[in-house]
N, C-alpha and C positions, 0 to 999 in steps of 0.2 A: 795828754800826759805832760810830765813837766817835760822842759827845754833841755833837750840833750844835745851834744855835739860829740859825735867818735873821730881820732884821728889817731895816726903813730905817730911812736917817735924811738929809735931802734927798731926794738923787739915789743915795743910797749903797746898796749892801747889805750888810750886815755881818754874817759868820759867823763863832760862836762853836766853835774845836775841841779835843774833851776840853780846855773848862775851861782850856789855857793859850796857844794858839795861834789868833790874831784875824785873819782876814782880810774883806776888803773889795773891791768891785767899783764902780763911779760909772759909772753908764750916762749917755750924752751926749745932750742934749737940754735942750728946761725940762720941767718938769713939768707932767701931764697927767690930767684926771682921767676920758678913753677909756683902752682897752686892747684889748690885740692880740685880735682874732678869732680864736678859735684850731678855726674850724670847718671848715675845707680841710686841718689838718695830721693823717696817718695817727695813730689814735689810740697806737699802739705806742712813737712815739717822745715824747709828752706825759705830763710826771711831776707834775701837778699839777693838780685839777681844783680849789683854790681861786681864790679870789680873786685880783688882784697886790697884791706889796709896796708896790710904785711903778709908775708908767708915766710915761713922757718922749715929749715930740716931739721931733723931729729932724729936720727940713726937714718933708720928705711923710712920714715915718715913725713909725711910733710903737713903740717899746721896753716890753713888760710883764716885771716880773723877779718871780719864784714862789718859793716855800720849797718846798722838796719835802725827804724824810727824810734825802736825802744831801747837798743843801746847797742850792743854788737853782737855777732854772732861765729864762734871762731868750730870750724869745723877740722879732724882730725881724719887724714888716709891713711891709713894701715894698710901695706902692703900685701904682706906675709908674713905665717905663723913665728918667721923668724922677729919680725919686729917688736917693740917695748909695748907692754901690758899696762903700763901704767902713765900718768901723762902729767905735771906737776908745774902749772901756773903759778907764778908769784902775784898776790893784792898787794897794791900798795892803796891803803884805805885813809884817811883824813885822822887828825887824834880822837882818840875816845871813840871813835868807829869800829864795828869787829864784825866777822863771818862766822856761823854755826851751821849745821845741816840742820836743815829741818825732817818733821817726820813723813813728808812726801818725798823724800829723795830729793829737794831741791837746797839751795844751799840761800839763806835768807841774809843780807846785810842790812847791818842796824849802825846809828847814829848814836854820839856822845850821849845823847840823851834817851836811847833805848825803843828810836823810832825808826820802823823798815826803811827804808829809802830804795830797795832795790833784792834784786835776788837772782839766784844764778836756776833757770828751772831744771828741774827732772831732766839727767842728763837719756839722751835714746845714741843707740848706734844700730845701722843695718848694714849686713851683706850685699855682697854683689849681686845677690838676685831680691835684693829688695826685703830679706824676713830681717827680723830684729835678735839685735845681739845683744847680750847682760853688758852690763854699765850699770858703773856707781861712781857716785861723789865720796871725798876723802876731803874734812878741813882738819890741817895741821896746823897751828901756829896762823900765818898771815901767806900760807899756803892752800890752794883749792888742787887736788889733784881728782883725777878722772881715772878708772879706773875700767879697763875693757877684758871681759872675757869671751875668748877664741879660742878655736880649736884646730888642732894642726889639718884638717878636713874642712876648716870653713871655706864659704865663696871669699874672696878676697878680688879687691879690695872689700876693706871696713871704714866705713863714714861713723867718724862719731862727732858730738857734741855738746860743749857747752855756749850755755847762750844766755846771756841776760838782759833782765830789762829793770830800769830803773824810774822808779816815779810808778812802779807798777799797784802801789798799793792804795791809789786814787784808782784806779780804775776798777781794781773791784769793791773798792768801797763803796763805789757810785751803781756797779751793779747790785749787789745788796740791799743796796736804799731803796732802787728801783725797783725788786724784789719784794722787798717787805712792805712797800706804798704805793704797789698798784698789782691788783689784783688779775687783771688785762695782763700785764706784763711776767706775772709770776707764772700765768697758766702756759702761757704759750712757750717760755725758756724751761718748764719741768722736764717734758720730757731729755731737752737737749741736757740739763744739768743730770738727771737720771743716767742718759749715757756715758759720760763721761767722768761724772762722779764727783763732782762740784762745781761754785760757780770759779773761783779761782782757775782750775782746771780747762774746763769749757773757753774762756777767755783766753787761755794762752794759745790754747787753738785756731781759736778763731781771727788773735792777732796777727799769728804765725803766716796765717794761709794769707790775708788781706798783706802784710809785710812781702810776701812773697813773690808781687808781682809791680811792674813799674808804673803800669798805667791802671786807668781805674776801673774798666770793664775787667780786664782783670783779675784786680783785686776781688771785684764781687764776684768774680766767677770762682776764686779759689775758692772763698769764704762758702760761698751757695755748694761746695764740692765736699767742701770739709765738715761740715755742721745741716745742709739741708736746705731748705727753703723758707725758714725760721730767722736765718742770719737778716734779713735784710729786715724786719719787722725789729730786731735789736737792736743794729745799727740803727735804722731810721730813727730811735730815741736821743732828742740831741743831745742831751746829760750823756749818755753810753758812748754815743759818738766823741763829743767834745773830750771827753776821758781816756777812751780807749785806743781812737784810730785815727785820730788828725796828727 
């Protein structure tokens, strides 16, 4: 993928893409030097077993935002039923740059010139025993907010997330390619695209699990966890590889 670089600065997070495209996130709160528990969220969908960038509070809440290979990943604990429902990051995007939701729940950024560069995916939240809670995306203006529903009866804490990845739109262009012109290769990722329900889809997943761990036995073992014994006949394609996971 292209050359990212995450770091803070406040509240901010700011990613560097190929070198000429700056974008930025301002998670809301003050600053905090806890961070999110990140020990109730399934390991599958966790792309960073560092450290955070930053951590905020936010009423009862607290916000940790990750560097992960594809851009960052800022994860949201919800306490109790008492805490805020809703969660409302500031972009600060390049000129002629803008955010829409797209129609998978994920929230797509486009460049002056009306070219992805990046995207924030399909936001997930899970309970304390691990099932999944409603979350949705909300873009207002050069606002992304996150929107969580609970119930005064849920497990608590709540893990939720927004996470992006930028330069993401070479990666699945390159799976596509490899899809349409080679027949070897179409056969064997059907089934995994069937499950999942595209290859866009399928690929965040499988980013996700391989991001999720430091070393590289690891990473193949998430990956072989998350998607099957299919992952590695993927990866092993260096176009997929070179695209998707270096």
């Amino acid at each position: 993928m292209a050359s990212r670089v995450s770091h803070s600065n406040v509240n901010e997070v700011e990613t560097l893409v190929a070198d000429t495209f700056v974008a930025s996130m301002s998670l809301p709160g003050e600053r905090t030097s806890e961070s999110v528990n990140k020990s109730t969220v399934p390991l599958e969908v966790l792309e960073s077993s560092d450290d955070p960038l930053v951590s905020t509070e936010y009423g009862e809440s607290i916000i940790s935002s990750y560097a992960t290979a594809a851009g960052n990943q800022t994860l949201i604990e919800i306490p109790s039923a008492s805490a805020a429902r809703s969660y409302e990051f500031d972009l600060e995007l390049p000129d002629g740059a803008s955010a829409s939701l797209d129609s998978d729940g994920s929230v797509i950024i486009v460049d002056a010139a009306d070219r992805e560069v990046g995207r924030y995916f399909a936001p997930w939240a899970f309970d304390a025993h691990g099932d999944e809670v409603e979350t949705w995306f909300e873009v207002v203006g050069d606002k992304l907010i996150q929107h969580v529903k609970f119930a005064e009866n849920s497990a608590f804490p709540i893990v939720a997330d927004p996470s992006s990845a930028w330069g993401w739109t070479v990666c699945v262009a390159t799976v596509t390619a490899e899809v349409a012109g080679n027949a070897f290769v179409a056969a064997k990722l059907y089934k995994v695209i069937q499950r999942f329900g595209s290859i866009r889809r399928t690929m965040q997943i499988m980013v996700r699990a391989w991001n999720s761990s430091t070393n590289t036995a690891g990473k193949w073992a998430a990956v072989r966890n998350a998607v099957g014994g299919t992952a590695a006949e993927i990866i092993g394609i260096d176009a997929v590889k070179n695209a998707c996971f270096d």
